[in-house]
C-alpha positions in Angstrom: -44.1 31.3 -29.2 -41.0 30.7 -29.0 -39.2 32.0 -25.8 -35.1 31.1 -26.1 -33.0 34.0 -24.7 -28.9 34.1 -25.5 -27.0 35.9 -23.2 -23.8 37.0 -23.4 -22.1 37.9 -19.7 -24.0 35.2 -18.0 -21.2 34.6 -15.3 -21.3 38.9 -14.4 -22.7 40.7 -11.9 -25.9 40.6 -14.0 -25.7 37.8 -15.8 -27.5 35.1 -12.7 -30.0 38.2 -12.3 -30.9 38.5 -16.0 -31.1 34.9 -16.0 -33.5 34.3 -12.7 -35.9 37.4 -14.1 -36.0 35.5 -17.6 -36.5 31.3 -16.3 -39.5 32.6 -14.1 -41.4 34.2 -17.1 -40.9 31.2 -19.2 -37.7 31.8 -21.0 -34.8 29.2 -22.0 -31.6 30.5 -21.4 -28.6 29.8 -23.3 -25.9 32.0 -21.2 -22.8 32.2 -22.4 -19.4 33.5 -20.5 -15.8 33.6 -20.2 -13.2 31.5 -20.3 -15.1 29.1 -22.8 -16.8 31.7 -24.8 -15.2 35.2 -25.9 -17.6 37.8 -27.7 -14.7 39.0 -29.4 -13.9 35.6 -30.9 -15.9 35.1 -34.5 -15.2 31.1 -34.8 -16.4 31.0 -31.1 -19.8 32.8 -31.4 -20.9 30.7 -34.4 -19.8 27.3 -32.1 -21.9 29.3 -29.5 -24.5 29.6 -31.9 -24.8 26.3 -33.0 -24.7 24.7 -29.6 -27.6 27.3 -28.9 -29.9 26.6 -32.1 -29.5 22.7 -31.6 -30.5 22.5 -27.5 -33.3 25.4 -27.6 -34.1 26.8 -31.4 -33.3 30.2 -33.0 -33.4 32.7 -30.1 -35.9 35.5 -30.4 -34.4 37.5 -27.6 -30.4 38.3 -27.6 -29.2 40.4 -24.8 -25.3 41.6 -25.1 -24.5 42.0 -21.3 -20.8 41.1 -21.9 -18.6 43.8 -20.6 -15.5 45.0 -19.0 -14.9 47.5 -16.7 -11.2 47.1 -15.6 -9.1 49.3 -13.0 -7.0 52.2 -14.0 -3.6 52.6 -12.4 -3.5 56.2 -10.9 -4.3 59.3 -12.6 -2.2 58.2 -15.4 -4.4 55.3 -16.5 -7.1 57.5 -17.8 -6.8 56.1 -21.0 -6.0 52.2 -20.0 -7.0 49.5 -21.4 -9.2 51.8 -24.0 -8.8 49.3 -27.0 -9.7 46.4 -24.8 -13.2 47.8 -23.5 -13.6 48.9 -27.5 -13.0 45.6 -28.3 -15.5 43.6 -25.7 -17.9 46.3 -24.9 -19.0 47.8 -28.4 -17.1 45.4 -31.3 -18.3 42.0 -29.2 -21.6 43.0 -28.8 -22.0 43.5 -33.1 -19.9 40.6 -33.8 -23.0 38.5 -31.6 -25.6 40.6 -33.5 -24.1 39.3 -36.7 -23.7 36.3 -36.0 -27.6 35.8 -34.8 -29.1 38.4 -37.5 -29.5 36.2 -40.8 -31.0 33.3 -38.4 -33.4 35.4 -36.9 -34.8 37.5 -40.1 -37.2 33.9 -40.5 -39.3 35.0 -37.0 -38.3 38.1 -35.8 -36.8 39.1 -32.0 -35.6 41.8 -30.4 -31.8 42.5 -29.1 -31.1 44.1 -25.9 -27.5 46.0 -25.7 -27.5 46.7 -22.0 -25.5 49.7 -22.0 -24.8 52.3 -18.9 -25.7 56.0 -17.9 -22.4 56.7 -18.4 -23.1 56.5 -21.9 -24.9 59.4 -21.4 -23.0 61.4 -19.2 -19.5 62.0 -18.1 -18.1 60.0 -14.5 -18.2 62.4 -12.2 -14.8 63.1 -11.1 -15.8 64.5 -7.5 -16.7 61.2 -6.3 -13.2 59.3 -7.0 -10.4 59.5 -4.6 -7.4 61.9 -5.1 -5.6 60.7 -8.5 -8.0 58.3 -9.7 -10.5 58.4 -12.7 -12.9 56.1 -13.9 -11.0 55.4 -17.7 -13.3 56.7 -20.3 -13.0 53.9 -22.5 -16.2 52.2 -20.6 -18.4 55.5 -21.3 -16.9 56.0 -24.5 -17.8 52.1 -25.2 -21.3 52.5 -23.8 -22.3 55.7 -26.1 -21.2 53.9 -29.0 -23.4 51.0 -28.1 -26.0 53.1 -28.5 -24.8 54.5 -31.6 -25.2 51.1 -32.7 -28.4 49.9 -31.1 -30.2 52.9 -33.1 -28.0 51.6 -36.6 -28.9 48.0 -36.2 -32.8 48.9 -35.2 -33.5 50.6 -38.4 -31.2 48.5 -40.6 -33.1 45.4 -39.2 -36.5 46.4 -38.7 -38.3 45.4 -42.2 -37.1 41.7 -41.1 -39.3 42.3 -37.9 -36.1 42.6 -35.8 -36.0 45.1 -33.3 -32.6 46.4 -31.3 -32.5 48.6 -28.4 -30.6 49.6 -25.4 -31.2 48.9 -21.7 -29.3 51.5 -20.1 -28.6 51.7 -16.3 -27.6 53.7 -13.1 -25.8 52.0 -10.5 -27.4 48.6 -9.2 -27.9 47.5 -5.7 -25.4 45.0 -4.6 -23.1 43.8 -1.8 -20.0 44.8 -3.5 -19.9 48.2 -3.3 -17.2 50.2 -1.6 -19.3 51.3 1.5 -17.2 54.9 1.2 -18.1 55.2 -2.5 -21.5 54.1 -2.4 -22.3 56.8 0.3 -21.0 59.7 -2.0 -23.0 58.2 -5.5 -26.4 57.5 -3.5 -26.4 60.8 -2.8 -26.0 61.9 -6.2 -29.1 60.2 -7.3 -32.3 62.2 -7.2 -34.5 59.6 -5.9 -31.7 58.6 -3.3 -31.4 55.0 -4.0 -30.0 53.1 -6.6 -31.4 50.5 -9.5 -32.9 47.6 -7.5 -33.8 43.7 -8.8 -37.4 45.4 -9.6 -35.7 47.5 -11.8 -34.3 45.4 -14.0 -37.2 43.2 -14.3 -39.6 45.8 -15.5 -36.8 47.8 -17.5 -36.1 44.2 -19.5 -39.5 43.0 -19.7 -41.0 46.6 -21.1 -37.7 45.5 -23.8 -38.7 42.1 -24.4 -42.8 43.1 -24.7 -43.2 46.1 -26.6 -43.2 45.1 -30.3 -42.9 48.9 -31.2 -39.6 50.1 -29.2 -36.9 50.2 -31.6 -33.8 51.6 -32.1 -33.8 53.5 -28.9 -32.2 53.4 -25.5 -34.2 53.0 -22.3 -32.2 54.9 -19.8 -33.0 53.4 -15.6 -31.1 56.0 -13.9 -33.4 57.1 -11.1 -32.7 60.8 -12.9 -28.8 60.9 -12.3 -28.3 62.1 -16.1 -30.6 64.5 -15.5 -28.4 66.6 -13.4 
């Protein structure tokens, strides 16, 4: 079997992780990342493809990891930079899947959108400082990712193509702001947040399951919930 991943976002915070889970169980990874590649750009996904298809084959795995989260500025900047995480989060994910689709009707696959539990649910305002929000452009991008993954699953299913959504809580890492991180961990019911385990099992139960389609698989250690 064929086991070629292409992955968008593989310079990211979970880009090298989705990458070390997939080269120990096999997989050929074709990451791709800014500033040489830009999901938004058509011309550049079909170079991406190519380059792809000649070094590894016709992927059988896609996983749209590319995304944006940027600052707001104050209170004010709600609504910043709403067009721009439209534009990469949602818009760049289904300009891959179309690029990819037609090429991979010959064998199958499955594509992973790896969306967010604030897709699900609102940011919390109670765990931002004083006159800041978290801009709802990134939840707003993340529930229409899923509005998508569901679209895409059933359109491309008779071609033995499945889409779904591998949503998550907040992941362990070192860069966390120690203040913030205290407040959200204690928001979580199982008091911890999404560790490297996590991830593994979440993708691989994606990757292995030939009948999970058109669905989201939300990892949010019960934060949505709530």
């Amino acid at each position: 079997m064929n086991k070629t991943v292409f992955l968008t976002g593989s310079g990211g915070n979970l880009g090298p992780i989705w990458t070390e889970i997939l080269e120990a169980d096999g997989y050929k990874v074709f990451g791709i990342d800014l500033p040489r590649y830009d999901v938004r750009d058509k011309i550049g996904m079909l170079i991406a493809k190519k380059e792809c298809i000649s070094r590894y084959g016709v992927p059988n795995v896609i996983i749209n990891n590319a995304a944006i989260d940027p600052k707001p500025q104050g209170e004010s900047g709600i609504s910043d930079n709403f067009s721009d995480m439209i534009d990469v989060n949602l818009k760049g994910a289904e300009n891959v899947i179309h690029t990819f689709a037609e090429d991979m009707k010959v064998k199958g696959g499955v594509i992973i959108n790896i969306g967010s539990m604030l897709g699900f649910v609102a940011a919390n305002p109670q765990l931002y400082p004083e006159g800041f929000m978290k801009p709802y452009g990134y939840g707003a991008s993340k529930a229409g990712l899923l509005g998508l993954t569901r679209n895409v699953g059933v359109y491309y299913g008779k071609w033995g193509i499945r889409c779904v959504m591998l949503a998550l809580g907040p992941v362990e890492s070192d860069k966390w702001n120690p203040e913030f991180r205290a407040k959200l961990v204690q928001t979580m019911p199982l008091g911890r947040f999404i560790s490297k385990e996590d991830l593994k099992a979440g993708l691989m139960f994606c990757i292995n399951s030939p009948n999970f389609n058109a669905r989201g698989l939300l990892i949010d250690g019960g934060y949505s919930a709530r």
